[in-house]
One Martini backbone bead per residue (centre of mass of N, CA, C, O) as a GRO file, in nm:
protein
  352
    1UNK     BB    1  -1.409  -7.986   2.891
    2UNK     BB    2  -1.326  -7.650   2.782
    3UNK     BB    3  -1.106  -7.430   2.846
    4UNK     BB    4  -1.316  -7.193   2.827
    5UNK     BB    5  -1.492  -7.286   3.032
    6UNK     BB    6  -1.339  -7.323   3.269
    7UNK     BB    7  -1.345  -7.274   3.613
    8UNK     BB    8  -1.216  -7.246   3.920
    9UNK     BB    9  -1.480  -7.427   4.037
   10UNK     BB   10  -1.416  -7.643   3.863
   11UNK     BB   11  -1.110  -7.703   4.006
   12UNK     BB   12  -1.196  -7.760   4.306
   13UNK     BB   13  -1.434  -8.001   4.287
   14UNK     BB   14  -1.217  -8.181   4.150
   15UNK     BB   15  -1.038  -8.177   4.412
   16UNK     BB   16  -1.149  -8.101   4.689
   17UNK     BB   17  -1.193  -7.797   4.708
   18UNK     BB   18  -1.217  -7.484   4.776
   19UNK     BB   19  -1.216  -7.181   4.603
   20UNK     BB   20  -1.004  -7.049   4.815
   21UNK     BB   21  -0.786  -7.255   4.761
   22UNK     BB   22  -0.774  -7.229   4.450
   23UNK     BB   23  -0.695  -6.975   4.420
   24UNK     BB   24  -0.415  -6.932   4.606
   25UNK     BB   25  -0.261  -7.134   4.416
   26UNK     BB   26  -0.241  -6.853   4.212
   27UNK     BB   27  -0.187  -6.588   4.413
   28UNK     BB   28  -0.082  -6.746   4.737
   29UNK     BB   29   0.084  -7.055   4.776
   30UNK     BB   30   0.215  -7.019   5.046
   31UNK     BB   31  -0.084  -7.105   5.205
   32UNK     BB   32  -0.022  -7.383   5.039
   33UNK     BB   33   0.000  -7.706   5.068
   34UNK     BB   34   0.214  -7.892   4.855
   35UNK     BB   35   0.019  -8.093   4.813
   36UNK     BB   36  -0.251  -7.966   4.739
   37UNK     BB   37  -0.116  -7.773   4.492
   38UNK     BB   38  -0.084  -8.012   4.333
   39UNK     BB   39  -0.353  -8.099   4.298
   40UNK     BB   40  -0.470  -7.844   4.178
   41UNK     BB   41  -0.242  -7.815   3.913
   42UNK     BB   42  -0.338  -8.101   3.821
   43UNK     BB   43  -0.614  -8.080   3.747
   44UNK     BB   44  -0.584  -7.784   3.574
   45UNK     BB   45  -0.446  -7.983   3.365
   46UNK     BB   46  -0.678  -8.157   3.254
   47UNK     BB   47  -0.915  -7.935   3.236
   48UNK     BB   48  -0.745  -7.657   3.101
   49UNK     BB   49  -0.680  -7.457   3.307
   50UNK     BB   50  -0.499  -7.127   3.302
   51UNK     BB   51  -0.620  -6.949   3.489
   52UNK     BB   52  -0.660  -6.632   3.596
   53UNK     BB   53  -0.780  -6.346   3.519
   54UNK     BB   54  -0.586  -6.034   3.530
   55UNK     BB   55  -0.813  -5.823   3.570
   56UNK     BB   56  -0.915  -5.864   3.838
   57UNK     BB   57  -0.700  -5.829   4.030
   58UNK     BB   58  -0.616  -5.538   3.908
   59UNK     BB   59  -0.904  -5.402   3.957
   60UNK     BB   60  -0.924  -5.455   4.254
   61UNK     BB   61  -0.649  -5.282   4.298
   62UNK     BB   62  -0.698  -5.009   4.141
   63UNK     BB   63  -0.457  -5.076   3.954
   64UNK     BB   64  -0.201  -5.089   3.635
   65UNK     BB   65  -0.001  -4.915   3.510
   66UNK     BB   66  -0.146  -4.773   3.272
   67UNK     BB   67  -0.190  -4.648   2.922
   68UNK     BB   68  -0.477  -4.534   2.680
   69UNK     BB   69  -0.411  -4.489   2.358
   70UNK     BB   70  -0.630  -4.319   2.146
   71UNK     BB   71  -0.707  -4.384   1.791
   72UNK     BB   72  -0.800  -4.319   1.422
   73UNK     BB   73  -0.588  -4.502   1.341
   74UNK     BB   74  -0.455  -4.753   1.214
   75UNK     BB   75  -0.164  -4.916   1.301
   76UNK     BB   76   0.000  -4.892   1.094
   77UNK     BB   77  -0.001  -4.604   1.018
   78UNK     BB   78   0.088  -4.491   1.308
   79UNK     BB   79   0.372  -4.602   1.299
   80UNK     BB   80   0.451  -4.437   1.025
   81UNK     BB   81   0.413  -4.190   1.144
   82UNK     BB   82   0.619  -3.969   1.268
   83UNK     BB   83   0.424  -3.799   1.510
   84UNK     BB   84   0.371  -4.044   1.664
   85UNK     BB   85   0.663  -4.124   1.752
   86UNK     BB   86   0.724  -3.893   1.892
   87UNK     BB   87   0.511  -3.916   2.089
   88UNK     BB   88   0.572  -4.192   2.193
   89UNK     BB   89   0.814  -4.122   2.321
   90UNK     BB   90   0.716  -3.933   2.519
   91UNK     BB   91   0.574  -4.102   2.657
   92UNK     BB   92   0.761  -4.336   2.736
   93UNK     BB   93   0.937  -4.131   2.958
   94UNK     BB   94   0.703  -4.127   3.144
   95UNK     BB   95   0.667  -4.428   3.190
   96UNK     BB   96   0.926  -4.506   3.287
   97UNK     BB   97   0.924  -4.325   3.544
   98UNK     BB   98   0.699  -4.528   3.685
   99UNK     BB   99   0.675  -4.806   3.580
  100UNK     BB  100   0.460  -4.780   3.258
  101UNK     BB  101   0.224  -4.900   3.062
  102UNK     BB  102   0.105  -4.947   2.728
  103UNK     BB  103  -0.224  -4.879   2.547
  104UNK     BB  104  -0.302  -4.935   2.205
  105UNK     BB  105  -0.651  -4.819   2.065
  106UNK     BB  106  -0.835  -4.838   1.770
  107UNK     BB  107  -1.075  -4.645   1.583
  108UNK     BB  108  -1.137  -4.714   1.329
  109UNK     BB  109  -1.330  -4.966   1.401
  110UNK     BB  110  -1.666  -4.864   1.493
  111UNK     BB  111  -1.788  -5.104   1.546
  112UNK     BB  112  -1.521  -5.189   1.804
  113UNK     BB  113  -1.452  -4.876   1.934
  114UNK     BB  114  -1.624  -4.955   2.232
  115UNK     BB  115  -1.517  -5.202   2.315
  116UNK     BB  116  -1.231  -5.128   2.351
  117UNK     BB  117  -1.254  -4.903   2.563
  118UNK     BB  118  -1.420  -5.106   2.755
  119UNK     BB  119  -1.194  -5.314   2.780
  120UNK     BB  120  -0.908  -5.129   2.891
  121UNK     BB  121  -0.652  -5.195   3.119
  122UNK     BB  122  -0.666  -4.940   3.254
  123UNK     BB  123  -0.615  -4.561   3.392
  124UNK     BB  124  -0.621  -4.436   3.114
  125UNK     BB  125  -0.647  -4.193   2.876
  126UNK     BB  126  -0.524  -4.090   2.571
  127UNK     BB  127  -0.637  -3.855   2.298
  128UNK     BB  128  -0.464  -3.874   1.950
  129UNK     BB  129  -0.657  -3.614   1.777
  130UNK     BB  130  -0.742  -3.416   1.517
  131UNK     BB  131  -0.904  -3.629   1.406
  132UNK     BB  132  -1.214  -3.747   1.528
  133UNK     BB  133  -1.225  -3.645   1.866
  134UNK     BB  134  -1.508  -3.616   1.946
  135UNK     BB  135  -1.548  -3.960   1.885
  136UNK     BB  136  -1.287  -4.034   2.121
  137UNK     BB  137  -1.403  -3.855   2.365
  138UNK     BB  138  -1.659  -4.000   2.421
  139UNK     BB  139  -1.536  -4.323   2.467
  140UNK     BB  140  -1.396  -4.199   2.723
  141UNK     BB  141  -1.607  -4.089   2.871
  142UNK     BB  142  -1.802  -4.331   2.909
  143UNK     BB  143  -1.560  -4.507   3.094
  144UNK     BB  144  -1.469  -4.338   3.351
  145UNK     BB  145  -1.224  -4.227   3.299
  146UNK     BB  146  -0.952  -4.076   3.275
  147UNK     BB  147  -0.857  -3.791   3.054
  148UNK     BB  148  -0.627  -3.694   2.757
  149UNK     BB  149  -0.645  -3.429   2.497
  150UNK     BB  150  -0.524  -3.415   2.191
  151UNK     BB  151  -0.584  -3.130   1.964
  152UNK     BB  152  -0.835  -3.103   2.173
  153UNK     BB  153  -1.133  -3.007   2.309
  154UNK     BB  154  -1.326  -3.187   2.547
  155UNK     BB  155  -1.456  -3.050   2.746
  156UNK     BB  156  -1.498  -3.040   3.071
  157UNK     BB  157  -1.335  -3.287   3.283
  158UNK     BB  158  -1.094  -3.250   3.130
  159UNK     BB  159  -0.783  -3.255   2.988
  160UNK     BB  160  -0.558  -3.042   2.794
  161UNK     BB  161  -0.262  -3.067   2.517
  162UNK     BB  162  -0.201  -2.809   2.300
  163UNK     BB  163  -0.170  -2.591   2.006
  164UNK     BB  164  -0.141  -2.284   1.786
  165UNK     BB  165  -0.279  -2.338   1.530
  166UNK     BB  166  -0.350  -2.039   1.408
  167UNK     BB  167  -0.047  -1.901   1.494
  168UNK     BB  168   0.111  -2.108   1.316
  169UNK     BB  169   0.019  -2.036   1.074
  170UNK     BB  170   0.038  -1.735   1.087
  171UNK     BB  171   0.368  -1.749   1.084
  172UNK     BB  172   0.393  -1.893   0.788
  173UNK     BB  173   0.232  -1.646   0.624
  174UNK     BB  174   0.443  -1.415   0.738
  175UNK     BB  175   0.719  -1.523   0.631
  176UNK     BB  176   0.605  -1.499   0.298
  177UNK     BB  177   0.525  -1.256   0.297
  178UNK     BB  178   0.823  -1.128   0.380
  179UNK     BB  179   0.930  -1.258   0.113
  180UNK     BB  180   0.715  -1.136  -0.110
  181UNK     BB  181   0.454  -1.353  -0.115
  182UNK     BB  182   0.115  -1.345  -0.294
  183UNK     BB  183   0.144  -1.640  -0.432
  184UNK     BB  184  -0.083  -1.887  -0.316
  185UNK     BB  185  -0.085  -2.248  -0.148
  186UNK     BB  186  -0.287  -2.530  -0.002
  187UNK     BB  187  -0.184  -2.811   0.214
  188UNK     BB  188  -0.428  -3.026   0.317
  189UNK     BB  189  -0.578  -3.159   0.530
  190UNK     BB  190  -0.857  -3.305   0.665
  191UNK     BB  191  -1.224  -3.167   0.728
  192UNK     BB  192  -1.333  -3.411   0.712
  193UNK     BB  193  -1.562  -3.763   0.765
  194UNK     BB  194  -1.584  -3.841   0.393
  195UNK     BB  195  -1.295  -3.873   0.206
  196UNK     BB  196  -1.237  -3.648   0.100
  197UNK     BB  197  -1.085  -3.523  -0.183
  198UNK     BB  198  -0.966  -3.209  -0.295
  199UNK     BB  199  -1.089  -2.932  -0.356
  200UNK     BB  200  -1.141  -2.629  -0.215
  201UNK     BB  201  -1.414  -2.472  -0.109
  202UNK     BB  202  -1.574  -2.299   0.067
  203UNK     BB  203  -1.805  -2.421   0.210
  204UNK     BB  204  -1.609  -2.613   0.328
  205UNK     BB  205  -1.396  -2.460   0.464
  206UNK     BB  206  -1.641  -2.325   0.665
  207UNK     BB  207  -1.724  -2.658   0.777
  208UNK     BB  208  -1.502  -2.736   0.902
  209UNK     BB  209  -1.490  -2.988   1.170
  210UNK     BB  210  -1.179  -3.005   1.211
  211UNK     BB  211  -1.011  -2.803   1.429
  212UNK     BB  212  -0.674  -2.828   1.298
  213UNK     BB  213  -0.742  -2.740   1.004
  214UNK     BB  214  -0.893  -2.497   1.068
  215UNK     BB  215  -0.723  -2.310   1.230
  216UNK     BB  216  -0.518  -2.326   1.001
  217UNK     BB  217  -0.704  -2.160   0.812
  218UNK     BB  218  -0.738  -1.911   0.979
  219UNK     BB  219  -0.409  -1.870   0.999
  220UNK     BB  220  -0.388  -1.779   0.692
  221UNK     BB  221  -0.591  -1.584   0.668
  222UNK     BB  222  -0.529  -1.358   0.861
  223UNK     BB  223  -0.291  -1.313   0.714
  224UNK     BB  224  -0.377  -1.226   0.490
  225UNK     BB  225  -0.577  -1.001   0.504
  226UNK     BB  226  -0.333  -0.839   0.643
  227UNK     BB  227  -0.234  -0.844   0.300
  228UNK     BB  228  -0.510  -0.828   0.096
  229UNK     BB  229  -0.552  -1.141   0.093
  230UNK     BB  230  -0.805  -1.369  -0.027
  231UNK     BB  231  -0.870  -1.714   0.051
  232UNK     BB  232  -1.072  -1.746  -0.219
  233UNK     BB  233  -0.789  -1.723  -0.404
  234UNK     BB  234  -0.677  -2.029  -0.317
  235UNK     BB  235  -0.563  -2.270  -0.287
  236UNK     BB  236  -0.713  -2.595  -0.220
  237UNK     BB  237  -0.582  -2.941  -0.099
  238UNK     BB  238  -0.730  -3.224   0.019
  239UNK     BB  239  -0.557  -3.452   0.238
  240UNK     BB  240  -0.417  -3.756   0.331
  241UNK     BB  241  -0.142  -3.823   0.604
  242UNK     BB  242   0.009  -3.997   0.353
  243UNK     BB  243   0.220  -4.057   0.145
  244UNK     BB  244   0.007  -4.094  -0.098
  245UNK     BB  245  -0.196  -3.896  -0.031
  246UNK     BB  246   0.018  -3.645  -0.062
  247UNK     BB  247   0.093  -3.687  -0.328
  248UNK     BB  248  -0.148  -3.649  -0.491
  249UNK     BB  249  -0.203  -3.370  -0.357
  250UNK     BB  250   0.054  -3.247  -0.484
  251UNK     BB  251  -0.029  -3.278  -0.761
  252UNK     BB  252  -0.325  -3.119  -0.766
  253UNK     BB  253  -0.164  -2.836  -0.674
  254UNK     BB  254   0.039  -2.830  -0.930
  255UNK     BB  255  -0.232  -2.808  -1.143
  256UNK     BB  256  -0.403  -2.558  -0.982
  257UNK     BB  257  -0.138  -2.368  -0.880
  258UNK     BB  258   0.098  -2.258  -1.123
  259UNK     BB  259   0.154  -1.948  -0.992
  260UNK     BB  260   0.239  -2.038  -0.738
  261UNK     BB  261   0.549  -1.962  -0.483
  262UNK     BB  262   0.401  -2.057  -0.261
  263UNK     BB  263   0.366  -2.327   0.010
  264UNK     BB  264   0.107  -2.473   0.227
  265UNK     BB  265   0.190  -2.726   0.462
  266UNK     BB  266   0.022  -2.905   0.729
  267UNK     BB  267   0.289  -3.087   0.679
  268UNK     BB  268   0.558  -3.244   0.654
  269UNK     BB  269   0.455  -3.498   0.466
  270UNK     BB  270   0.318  -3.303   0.274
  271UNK     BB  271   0.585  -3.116   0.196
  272UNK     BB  272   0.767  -3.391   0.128
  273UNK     BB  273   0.580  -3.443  -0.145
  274UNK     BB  274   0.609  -3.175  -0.265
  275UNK     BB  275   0.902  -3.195  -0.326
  276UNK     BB  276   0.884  -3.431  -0.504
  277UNK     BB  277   0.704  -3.298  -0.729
  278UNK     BB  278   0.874  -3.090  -0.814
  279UNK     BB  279   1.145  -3.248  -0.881
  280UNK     BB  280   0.986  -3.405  -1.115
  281UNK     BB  281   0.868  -3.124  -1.255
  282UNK     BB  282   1.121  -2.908  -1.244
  283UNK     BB  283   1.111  -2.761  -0.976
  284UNK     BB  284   1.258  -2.529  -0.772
  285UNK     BB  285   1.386  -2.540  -0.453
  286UNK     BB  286   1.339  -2.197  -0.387
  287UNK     BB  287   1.340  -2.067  -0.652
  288UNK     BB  288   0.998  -2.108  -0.780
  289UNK     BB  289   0.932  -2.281  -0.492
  290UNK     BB  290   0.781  -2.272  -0.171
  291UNK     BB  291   0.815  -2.443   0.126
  292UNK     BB  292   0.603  -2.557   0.404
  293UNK     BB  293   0.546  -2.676   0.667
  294UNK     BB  294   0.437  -2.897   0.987
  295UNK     BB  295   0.598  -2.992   1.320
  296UNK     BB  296   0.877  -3.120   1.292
  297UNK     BB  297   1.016  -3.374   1.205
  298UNK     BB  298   1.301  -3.565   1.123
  299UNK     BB  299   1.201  -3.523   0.829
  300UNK     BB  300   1.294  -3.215   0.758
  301UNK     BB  301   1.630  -3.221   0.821
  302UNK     BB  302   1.659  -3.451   0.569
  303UNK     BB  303   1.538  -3.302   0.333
  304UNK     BB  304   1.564  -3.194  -0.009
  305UNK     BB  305   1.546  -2.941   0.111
  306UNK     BB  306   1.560  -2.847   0.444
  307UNK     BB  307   1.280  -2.771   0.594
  308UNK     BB  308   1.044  -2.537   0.619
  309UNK     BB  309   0.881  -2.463   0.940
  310UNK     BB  310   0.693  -2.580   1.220
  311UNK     BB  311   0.704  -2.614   1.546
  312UNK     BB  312   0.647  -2.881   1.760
  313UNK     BB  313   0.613  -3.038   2.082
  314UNK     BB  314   0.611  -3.387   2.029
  315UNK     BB  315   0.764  -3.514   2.305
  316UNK     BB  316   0.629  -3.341   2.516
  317UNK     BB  317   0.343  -3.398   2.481
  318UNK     BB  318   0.363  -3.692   2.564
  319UNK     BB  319   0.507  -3.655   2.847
  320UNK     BB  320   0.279  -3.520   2.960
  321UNK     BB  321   0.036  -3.660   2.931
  322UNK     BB  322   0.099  -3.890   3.098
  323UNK     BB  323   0.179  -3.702   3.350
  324UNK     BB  324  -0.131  -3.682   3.394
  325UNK     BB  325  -0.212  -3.968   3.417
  326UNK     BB  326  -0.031  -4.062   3.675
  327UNK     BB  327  -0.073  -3.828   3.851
  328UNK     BB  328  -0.336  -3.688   3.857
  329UNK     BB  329  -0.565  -3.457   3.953
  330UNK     BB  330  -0.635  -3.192   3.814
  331UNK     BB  331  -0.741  -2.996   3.559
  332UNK     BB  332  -0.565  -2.967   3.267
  333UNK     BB  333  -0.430  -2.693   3.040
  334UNK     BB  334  -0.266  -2.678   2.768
  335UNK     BB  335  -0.022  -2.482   2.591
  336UNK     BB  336   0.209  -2.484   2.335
  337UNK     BB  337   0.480  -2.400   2.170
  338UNK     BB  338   0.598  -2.234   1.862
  339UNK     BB  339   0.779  -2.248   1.596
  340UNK     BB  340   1.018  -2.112   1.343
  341UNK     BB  341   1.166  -2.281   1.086
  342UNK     BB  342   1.455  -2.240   0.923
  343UNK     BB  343   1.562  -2.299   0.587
  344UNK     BB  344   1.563  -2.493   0.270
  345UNK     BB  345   1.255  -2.381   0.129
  346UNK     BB  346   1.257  -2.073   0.145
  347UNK     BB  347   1.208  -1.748  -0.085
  348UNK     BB  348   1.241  -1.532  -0.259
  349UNK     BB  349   1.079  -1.476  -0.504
  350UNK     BB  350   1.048  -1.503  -0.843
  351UNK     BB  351   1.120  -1.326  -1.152
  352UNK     BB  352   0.872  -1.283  -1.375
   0.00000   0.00000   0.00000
């Protein structure tokens, strides 16, 4: 018989015992007396039972002390991301205060990516995505577990964690009006789930699918109106938010955007990429060409020069969602603050 078929009842019947005292022998041995449970450990080792599944017992106690965090990004990725870092360091500290474990569940294949989640041992789910979140909170929906979403809003009786990105993307493009700067570009997340990069034009921009994209583009928008300046005039580049991605996206945004003095980055990872591809091409920052970032990761205090950015509480979204999945209760909604942290990257246009 192969270890993978062998079943408890397979070994109780070859010991000569009950299935319920062959349980015991694995789940309260203090129970079964000591030939008995040696005859019986003796048995599963012949046999190659390696002990009971321990979902069941588990399940069966209605509580696993665990949280699954869904993201659709390899796994590769997550960990190299800076905003994943600081987030789960605190949903960690979440986890700590209670003594529960995480797991972390990749929903980036598809194919195989309603089975990760509904075969997940927790108690619930945080579901921590900006893009592709509609298909990440429908799969948690699905398994009837709570869950909390982060940085999207998932309709109906869900928690939910955001921030105001529509108001901070309109903080940054009012920093840089207000230094005086009027040509502007930008370099954006992904707008849709079809691989595509490179420049956007209309129609893209105002079809986009991804939430917090869109909304910082509308919070850019808004500035600019303001300000007398159509977004339809402004170069627009989206890119992957990896470095390779936001790479390439920094240097197609400063080969279509020559006469830009400042440059608005949906994140750091991409704004830290524009920083090094000025930097190649004899650009200085900020005296020739502004950049701001957006979420104050810690390599932007550490980038030359030191990003000027919008901040978001990425440790404190991570312990929130965590403790809201910890605690049950009600269904609650949280907006957290952002922040404009200046630095030394952004300064008034320079003279034409």
């Amino acid at each position: 018989m192969s270890a993978k078929a062998v079943k408890l009842a397979d070994v109780a019947k070859a010991a000569g015992v009950s299935q319920g005292t062959a349980s015991n022998v694995f789940s309260r041995p203090e129970l079964v007396r000591a030939e008995v449970r040696a005859r019986v450990e003796e048995t599963a080792r012949q046999l190659g039972y390696r002990g009971p599944d321990p979902r069941g017992r588990l399940l069966r106690a209605g509580k696993v002390n665990a949280i699954g965090v869904v993201v659709s990004d390899d796994l590769t990725y997550f960990f190299n991301d800076p905003f994943n870092r600081e987030f789960m360091i605190g949903l960690a500290s979440a986890c700590d205060e209670r003594g529960a474990g995480v797991s972390l569940i990749s929903a980036a294949n598809r194919a195989t990516a309603a089975w990760s989640v509904e075969t997940a041992l927790v108690d619930g789910f945080i579901v921590q995505c900006m893009e592709d979140g509609d298909r990440l909170v429908e799969l948690a929906r699905k398994r009837g577990l709570p869950f909390v979403a982060c940085d999207i809003d998932p309709g109906g009786e869900a928690s939910s964690i955001r921030i105001d990105d529509r108001g901070g993307a309109r903080m940054a493009a009012e920093h840089l009006l207000a230094l005086g700067h009027r040509r502007f570009a930008i370099l954006s997340l992904e707008l849709r789930n079809d691989g595509r990069v490179g420049l956007v034009d209309r129609a893209r921009r105002v079809s986009a699918e991804y939430a917090g994209t869109r909304d910082r583009l509308l919070g850019y928008g808004d500035a600019f109106a303001k300000a007398g300046i159509d977004i339809d005039t402004v170069a627009i580049v989206e890119a992957f938010n990896d470095p390779a991605g936001a790479a390439e996206g920094a240097a197609a945004l400063l080969d279509a955007a020559r006469d830009a003095t400042a440059v608005l980055a949906m994140s750091d990872v991409a704004a830290i990429a524009l920083l090094a591809e000025a930097k190649r091409r004899g650009i200085a920052v900020p005296q020739q060409l502004s950049v701001i970032g957006f979420d104050d990761v810690p390599e932007a205090a550490a980038s030359s020069p030191r990003l000027t950015t919008i901040r978001q509480p990425i440790r404190e979204k991570g312990r929130r969602a965590g403790a809201l999945i910890l605690a049950g209760g009600e269904t609650r909604h949280e907006l957290l603050p952002v922040q404009l942290i200046v630095r030394g990257t952004t300064a008034a246009p320079f003279a034409a």
